[in-house]
N, C-alpha and C positions, 0 to 999 in steps of 0.2 A: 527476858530473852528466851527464847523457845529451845527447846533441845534440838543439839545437832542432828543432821542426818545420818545413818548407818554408813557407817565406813566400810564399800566394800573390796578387796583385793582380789586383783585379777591377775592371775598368771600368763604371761607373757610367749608368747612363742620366736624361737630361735628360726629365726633364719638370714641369710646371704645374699649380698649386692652382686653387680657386675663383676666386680673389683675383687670379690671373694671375703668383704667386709664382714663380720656378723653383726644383728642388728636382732634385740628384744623387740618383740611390738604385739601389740593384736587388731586384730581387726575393731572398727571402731561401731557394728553393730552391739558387741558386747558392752562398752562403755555406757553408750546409747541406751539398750536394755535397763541395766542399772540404773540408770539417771530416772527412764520413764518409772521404773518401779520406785522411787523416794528415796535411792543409795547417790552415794560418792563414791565413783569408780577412784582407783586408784595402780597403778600399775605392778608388779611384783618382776622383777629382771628373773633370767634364771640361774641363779645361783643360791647354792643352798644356804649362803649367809643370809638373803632375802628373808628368808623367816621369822627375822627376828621381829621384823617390819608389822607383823600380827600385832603387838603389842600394843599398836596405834587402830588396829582393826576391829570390825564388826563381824566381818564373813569374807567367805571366800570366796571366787568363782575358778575351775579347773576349767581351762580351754580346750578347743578341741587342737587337731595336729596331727603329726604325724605317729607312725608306731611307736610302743615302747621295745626298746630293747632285749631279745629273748637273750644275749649273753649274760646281760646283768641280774635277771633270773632264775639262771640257769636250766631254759628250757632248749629243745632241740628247735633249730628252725623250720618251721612248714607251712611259711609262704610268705615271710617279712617282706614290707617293701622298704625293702634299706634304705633308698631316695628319703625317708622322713625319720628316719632312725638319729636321735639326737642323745647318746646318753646321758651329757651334761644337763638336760632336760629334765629326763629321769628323773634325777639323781637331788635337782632342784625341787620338785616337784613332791616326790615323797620323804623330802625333809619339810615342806609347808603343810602336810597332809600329816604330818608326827607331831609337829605343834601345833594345828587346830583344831588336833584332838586333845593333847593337852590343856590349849585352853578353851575348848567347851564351845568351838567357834561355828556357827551352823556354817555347809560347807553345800555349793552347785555344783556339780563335776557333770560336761559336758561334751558328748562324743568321748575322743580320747582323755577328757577327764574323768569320766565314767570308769572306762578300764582302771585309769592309772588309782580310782579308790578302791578297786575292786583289787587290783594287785598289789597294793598297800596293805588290804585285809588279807591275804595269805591265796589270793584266786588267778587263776590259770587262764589265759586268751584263747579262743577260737583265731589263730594269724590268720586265715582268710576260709570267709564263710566258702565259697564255692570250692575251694578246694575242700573243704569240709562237707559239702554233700547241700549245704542251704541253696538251690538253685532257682525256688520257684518265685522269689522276691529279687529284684536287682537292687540292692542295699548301697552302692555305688555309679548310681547312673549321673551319667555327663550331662548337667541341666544346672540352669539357674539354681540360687542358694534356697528362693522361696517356693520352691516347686513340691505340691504333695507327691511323694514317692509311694508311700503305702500309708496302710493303718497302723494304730495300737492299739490294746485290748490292755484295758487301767482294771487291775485287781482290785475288788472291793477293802475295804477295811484297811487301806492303806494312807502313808502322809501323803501321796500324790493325789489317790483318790481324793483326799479331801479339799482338794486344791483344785480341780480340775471340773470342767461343767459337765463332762459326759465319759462313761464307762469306754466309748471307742473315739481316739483319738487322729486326725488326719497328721502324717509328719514329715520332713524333708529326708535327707539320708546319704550321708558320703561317708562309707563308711566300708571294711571290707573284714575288719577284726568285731569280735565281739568277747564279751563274758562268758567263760564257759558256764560256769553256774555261781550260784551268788554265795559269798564267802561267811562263815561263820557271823554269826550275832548279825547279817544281814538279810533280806529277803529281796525275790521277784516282785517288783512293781510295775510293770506290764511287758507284756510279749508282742512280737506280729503276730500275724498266720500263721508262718514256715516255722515258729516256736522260737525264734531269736530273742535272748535277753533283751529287751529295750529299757528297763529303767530298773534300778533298785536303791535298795534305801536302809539304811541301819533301824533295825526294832527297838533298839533304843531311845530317850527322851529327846538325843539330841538331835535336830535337823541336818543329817546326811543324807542328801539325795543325787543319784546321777541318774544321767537319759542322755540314751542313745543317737537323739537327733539333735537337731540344732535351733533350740526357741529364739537366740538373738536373731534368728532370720525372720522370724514367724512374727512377731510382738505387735506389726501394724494389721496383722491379718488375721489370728486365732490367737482366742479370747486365753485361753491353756498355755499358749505361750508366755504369756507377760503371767498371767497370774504362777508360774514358776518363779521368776525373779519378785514377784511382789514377795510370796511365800518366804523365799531367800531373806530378802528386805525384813521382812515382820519378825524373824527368827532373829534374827540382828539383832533387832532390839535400837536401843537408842541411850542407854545407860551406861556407856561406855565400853572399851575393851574388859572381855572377862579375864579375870588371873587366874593362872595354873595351881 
């Protein structure tokens, strides 16, 4: 019998019915993604008991979403959009990000996953680029999910570099928070133009990488998209869940 596929865990995002129901789910590009890269999507609810759920894991994926909550740490507000403000989410979320670091688990954090690894590492939001001065990229324009928005610019001598067919990168963008700058023991792993954090990544052995757009959009159309979730996938491994 052949070895299983990479088991990967996808965190889930929070949101509401007509009815005021709440309801985990993701959208099923992400699934999708995994699947095409050789993983086993799996779903993760959001609650911080979910974590335990690694156990049975390969890797992670951090979905995109709405804001993180600046009450919960303890920043002043300057320009939340409370509409996606979920701190049960939060709160879910970097308790999965405490244990796959614990156990050693390569981790995708995507859009607002992105942040939410950077502000697990001790780092600070940009809450909205153009209140913040970034005006000459529209990082949030009203368009289909596959649509290139702008460029990246992929730093040499990086994990994504080595992932990736070319130094400038075409990418989607719904997005209006960013990284301020990248948090201890991690690095910039590419910028736009306007200098907007777009990707980083722990210098460490382990595979932590976030990016700021959206690859499960991209996976039938740019070659860079899917080889992120392969990347993901290969870091996995296939040897089982790692112990702590």
């Amino acid at each position: 019998m052949g070895a299983q596929a990479p088991v990967i865990a996808i965190c889930a995002q929070r949101v509401w019915d007509r009815e005021g129901t709440a309801r985990d789910a993701v959208r099923l590009a992400y699934s999708a993604a995994v699947v095409r890269a050789g993983g086993i999507p799996v779903l993760l609810p959001c609650l911080p008991e979910a974590k335990a759920a690694l156990a049975a894991c390969h890797g992670v994926v951090l979905t995109g979403g709405g804001d993180v909550d600046p009450r919960g740490q303890g920043w002043e507000d300057q320009g939340t959009d409370w509409t996606g403000v979920v701190p049960e989410r939060d709160g879910a979320e970097l308790a999965v990000i405490a244990e796959a670091r614990r156990r050693r688990l390569p981790v995708l954090g995507i859009c607002r996953g992105m942040q939410v690894l950077a502000v697990a590492a001790g780092a600070e939001l940009i809450q909205d680029l153009r209140q913040a001065g970034f005006a000459t990229i529209d990082h949030a324009p009203d368009t289909w999910r596959g649509h290139f928005a702008h460029r990246v610019v992929v730093e040499p001598g990086t994990k994504l570099s080595a992932l990736v067919p070319s130094r400038v990168l075409p990418v989607n963008s719904f997005h209006h928070q960013a990284v301020r700058a990248a948090p201890e023991g991690w690095r910039v792993a590419a910028r736009s133009d306007d200098g907007v954090i777009e990707a980083i990544e722990w210098t460490g052995p382990e595979w932590w990488v976030g990016v700021q757009w959206h690859p499960e959009d991209l996976v039938d159309r740019e070659p860079a998209a899917l080889a992120l979730f392969r990347g993901l996938v290969a870091a996995a491994g296939s040897e089982g869940p790692r112990e702590p």
